[in-house]
N, C-alpha and C positions, 0 to 999 in steps of 0.2 A: 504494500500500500504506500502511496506516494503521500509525502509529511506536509503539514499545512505551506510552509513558504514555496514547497515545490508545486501545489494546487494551486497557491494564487500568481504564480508566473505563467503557467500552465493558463491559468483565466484570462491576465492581463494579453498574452498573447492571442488569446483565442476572440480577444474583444477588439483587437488590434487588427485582425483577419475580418471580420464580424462589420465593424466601420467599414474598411475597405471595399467589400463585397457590398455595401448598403450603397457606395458613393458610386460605385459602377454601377450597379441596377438605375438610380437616381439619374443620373444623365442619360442612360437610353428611354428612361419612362419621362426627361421633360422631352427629350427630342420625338416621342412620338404621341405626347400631348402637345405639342406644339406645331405635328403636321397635321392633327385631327382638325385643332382650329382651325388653321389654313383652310382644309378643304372644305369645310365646313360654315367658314366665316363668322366662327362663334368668338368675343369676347371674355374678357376677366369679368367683366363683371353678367354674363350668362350663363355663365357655371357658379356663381354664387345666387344666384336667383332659385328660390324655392328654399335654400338650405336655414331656413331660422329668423332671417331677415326679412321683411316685409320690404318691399322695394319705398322709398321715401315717399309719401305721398305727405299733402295736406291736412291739416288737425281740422275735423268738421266740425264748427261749432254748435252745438243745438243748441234754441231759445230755451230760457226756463220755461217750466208749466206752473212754476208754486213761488212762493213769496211768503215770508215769515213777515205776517206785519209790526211785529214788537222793534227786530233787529236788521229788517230789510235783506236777509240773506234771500238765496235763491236757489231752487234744485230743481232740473232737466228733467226729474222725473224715472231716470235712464240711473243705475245703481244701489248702492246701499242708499236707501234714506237717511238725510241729518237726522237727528234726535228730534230736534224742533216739529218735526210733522211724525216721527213714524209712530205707529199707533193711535192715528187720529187719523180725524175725515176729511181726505182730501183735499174737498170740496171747498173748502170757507180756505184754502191757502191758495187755489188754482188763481192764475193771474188768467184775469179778462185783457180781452182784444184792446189794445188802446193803452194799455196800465203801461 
């Protein structure tokens, strides 16, 4: 059985091979992602599309529907409810046409 210091030279060499053989695969996998694009006409930012990222759009703002008359806040209607209205009736917080 081969003793600890001769295991981890043993490692170090084998991680040393390990890199090597990563950095050769690596350059023939960007050289053949890099003719797929070509032929393909696809950008960097078309292989990130889909992956997590929503592409940038615009924040939509919605009008409120409700109005706290003590504190004048305001809620969309659209989430959690503030405290101020939840468990109470709607209706006497909905903001009318014109408000």
């Amino acid at each position: 059985m081969a003793t600890y210091s001769e295991l981890l030279k043993q490692r170090e060499e084998l991680e040393k091979q390990i890199e090597a053989a990563r950095e050769q695969e690596l350059s023939g996998a960007k050289a053949k992602i890099i003719e797929l694009m070509d032929m393909y006409g696809l950008t960097c930012e078309d292989l990130v599309e889909g992956r997590g990222r929503a592409p940038h759009q615009a924040k939509i703002h919605v009008k409120p529907k409700y109005r706290n008359p003590e504190t004048g806040q305001t809620w969309s209607g659209r989430g959690k409810p503030p405290a101020w209205i939840a468990n109470k009736d709607r209706a006497q917080f909905a903001i009318q046409d014109g408000q």
